[in-house]
N, C-alpha and C positions, 0 to 999 in steps of 0.2 A: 606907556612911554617906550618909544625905541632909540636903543641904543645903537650907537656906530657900534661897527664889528672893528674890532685892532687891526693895524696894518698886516704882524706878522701871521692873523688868521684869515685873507686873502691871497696868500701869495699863489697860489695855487691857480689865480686870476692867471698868472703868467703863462700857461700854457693855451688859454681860448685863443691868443693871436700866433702862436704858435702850430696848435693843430689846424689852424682854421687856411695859415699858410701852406702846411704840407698838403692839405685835401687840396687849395687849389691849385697847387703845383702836377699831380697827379691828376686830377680828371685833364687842366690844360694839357697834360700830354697827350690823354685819348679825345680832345678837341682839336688838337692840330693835326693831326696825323689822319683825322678824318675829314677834317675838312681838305687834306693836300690831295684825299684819296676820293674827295668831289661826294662826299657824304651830306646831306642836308641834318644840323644839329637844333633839335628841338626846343632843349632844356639845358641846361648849365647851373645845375645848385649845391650848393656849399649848404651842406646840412639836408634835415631832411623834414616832411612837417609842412605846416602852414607857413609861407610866405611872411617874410617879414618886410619887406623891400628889393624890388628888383626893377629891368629895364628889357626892353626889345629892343636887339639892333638892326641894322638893318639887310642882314641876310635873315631878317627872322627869328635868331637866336635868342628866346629869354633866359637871360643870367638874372638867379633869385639867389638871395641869402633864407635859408628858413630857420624855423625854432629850436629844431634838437640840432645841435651845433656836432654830432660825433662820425659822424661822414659826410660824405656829397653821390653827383653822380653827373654825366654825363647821356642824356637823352635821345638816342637818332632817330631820323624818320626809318620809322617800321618797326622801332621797337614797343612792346606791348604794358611793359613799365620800366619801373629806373632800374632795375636785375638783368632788363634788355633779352627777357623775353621774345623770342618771335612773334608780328600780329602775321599771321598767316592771311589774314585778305589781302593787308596792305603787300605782304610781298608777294601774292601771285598778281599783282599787276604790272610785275616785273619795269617799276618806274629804278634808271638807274644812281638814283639820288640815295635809293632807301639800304640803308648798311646791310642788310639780309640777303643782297642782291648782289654787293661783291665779290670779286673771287675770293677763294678762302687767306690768300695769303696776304691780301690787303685788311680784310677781318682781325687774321691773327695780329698784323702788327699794330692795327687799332687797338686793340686788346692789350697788345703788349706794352705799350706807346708808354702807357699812365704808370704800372710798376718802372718801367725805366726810369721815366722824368725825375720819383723819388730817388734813384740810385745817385744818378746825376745832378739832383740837389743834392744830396749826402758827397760826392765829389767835389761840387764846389765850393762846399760849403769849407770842408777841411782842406783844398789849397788856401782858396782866399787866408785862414789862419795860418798857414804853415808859412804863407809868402809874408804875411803883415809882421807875424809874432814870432817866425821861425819854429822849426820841427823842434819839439821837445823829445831830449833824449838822455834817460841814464844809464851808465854803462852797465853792464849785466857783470860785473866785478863784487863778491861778498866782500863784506865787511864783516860778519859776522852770524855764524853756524849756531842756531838755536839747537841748546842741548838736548838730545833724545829725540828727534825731530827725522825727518826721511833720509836729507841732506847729510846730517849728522852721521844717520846709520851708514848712508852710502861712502861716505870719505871725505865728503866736500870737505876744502877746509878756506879759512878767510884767506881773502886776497888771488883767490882762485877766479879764472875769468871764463866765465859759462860760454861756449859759441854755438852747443848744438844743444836741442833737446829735445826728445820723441822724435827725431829724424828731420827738424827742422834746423834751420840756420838760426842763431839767437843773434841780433844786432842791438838790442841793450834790455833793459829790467822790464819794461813792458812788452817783449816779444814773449819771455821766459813766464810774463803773469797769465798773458793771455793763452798759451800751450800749456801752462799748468791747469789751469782753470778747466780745459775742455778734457783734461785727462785723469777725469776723478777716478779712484782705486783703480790707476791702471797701471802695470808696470812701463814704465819708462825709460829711455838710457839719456844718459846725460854728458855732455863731451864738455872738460874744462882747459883752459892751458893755464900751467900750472910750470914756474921757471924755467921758461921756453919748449916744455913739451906739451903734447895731446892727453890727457887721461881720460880713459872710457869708463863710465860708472854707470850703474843701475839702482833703480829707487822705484817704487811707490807713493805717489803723491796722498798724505790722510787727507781724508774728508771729516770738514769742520762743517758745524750750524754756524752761520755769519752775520750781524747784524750790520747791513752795508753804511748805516749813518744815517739812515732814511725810514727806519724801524723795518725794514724788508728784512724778512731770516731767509736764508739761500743757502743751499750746499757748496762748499767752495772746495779747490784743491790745496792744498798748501807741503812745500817742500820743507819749510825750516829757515830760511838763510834773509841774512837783510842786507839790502845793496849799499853801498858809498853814498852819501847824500850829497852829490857831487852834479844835480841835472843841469843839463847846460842845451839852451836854443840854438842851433843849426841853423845857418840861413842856408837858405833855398831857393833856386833859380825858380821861372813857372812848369819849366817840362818837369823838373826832379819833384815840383810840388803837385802838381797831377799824379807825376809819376805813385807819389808817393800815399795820395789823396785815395786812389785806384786799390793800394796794398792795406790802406785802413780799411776801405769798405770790404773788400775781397774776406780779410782775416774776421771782420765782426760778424759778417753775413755766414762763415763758416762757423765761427762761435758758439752762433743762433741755432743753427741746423742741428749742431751736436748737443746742445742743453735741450734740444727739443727729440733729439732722437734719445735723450738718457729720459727723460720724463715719460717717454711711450717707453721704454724699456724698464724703468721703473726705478733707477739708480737715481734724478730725480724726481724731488714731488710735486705737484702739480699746483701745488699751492704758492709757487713762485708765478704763478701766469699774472698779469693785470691786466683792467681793464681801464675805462678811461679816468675813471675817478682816482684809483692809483696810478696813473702816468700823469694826471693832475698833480697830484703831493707831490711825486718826488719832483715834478717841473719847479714847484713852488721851494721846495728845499734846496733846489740847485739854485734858484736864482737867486737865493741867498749869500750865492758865491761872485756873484758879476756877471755882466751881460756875457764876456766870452765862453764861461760856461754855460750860457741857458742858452746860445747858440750852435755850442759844442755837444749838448745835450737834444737837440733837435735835430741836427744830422742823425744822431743815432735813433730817433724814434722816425726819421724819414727811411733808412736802411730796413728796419721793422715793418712800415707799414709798405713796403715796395715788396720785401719778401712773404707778409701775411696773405699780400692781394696773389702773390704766384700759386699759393697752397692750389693744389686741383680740387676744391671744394667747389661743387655747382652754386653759383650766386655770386664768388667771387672771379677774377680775373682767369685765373687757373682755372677754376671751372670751365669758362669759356674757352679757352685752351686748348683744353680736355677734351672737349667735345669736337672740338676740329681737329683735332689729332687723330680721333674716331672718326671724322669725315675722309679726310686724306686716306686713312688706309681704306676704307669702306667703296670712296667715291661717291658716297651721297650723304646728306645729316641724317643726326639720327631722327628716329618719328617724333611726332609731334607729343605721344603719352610716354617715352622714353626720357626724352626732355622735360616733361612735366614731372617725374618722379624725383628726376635728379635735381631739380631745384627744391622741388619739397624738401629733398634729405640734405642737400647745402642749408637750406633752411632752417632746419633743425638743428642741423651742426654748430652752424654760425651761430645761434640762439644758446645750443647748453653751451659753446664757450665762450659765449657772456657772459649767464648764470657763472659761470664756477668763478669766471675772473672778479666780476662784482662781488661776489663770494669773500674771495679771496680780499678782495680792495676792503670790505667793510669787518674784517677778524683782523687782517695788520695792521689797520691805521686807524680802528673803532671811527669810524666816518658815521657810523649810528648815533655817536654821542655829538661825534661835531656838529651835525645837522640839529640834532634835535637840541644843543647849545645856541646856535642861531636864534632860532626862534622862541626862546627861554626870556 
């Protein structure tokens, strides 16, 4: 006999049309910039695999959906597979349709085109909310100094209004989370006004094990102090919501970099990485909050995958990159077994950081037990 699976162990459903939108938001950008750039485009697949359903249009372009749903690609004439590999016959026939054949800085912006498009869906993703819902903001003002705590030690005391912190501008409670966050056991200085004057303070943010609500444990920073529960929406014109759309991505994309430079540096562990099965759960956990979270929650996994594809790993975006960075200074590509190497070792790259992130996905969220509960 089989049984229905419960609603609340599907939800994780919620991220297939999700990721399936960011991938093709992403390869479309390195489709259009190729085709502006007079590139003949082969393949266009959402996913990767055996063909599930697809169509030719009439530039010859087939757009396929296939079976493993956890990336796509964008295929040109003269590339030698979806990695876009050079075929070295096809480009010494120097036909100028074939992407191998462009100058290099039409290449590079092909290349670049598809991380963009995600930064730019992460853009407008957060105007559109900031204009519909207005800017959420609380003011960076304690309420209350947790005893023995950083804050504590430093002086902070309630009703004190935080403006600077590690050398930034604090404009309310979520500036001061996201600068704490990226500044674990780091010394700090902290600027408050405190009955119309400036006071300069220093502190050390502790580093906590954090269970975010989603069974994920993460190193986190924490000062001590809790804000006014006072958030109040901001409306917003479209430029200040761009404007403002521009300074989320900017501060998350800097987030990313630093929890990824503390993980190679060892102060984080590596065991916070996911892969697609945990950014599945936590999508299915968030959307247990309303669609403007599970909206608000894919901007942020668009920011993610626009700045994963920049990594200079050969096979990825960056890779490609990489190598025409090497051309421009050199003035010719690299060889063809230079090339060859460096996709092997992207290759491998990209593969152990699956392994670790699946890893990881199936010790947090025991996905061993939920799979093998399905089918029980």
């Amino acid at each position: 006999m089989i049984d229905f699976i419960p609603v609340e162990d599907v939800r994780w459903l919620a991220v297939v049309p999700i990721l399936a939108a960011l991938i093709f938001f992403h390869e479309l950008g390195h489709y259009l910039v190729a085709r502006w750039c007079g590139v003949t485009v082969e393949t266009f697949s959402i996913g990767f695999g055996r063909e599930i359903t697809g169509w030719t249009d009439r530039a010859g372009t087939r757009w396929r959906i296939a079976w493993i749903p956890i990336g796509g690609y964008v295929k040109f004439a003269g590339d030698q597979n979806a990695a876009s590999a050079p075929d070295h016959d096809a480009i010494d026939s120097n036909d100028p349709a074939i992407f191998h054949n462009k100058p290099l800085w039409q290449r590079a912006a092909v290349v670049f085109a598809g991380p963009a498009a995600n930064f730019l869906l992460a853009i407008a993703i957060f105007a559109v909310l900031f204009i519909s819902l207005g800017q959420p903001h609380t003011p960076a003002r304690v309420d209350r100094v947790i005893e023995g705590g950083a804050a504590a030690t430093a002086g902070v005391q309630p009703n004190d209004l935080i403006v600077e912190a590690a050398g930034e501008s604090v404009d309310g409670f979520a500036d001061l989370k996201r600068i704490v966050a990226i500044n674990l056991d780091r010394e700090m200085n902290l600027v408050v006004e405190r009955d119309g004057r400036l006071v300069e303070l220093s502190m050390r943010p502790e580093v906590i094990e954090q269970d975010d609500g989603f069974g994920r444990m993460s190193r986190m920073g924490r000062i001590g102090v809790v804000a006014v529960s006072q958030q109040e929406f901001r409306e917003v014109g479209l430029l200040s919501a761009i404007s403002s759309a521009v300074e989320r991505v900017w501060d998350t994309t800097g987030a990313t970099l630093t929890a990824l430079g503390d993980m190679i540096t060892g102060q984080r562990s590596v065991s916070e990485l996911r892969g697609p099965a945990g950014i599945a759960h936590l999508a299915g956990e968030v959307a247990q909050f309303g669609f403007v979270s599970l909206i608000n929650f894919a901007a942020f996994i668009s920011i993610s995958l626009g700045l994963i594809n920049l990594f200079p790993i050969p096979m990825l975006d960056g890779g490609h990159l990489l190598f025409y960075a090497v051309e421009a200074v050199r003035g010719k590509p690299l060889g063809e077994a230079a090339q060859e190497i460096g996709y092997r070792i992207g290759l491998g790259m990209v593969v152990t950081l699956m392994v670790v992130a699946t890893f990881n996905d199936v010790d947090q969220f025991g996905l061993v037990d939920l799979i093998g509960g399905l089918f029980s």
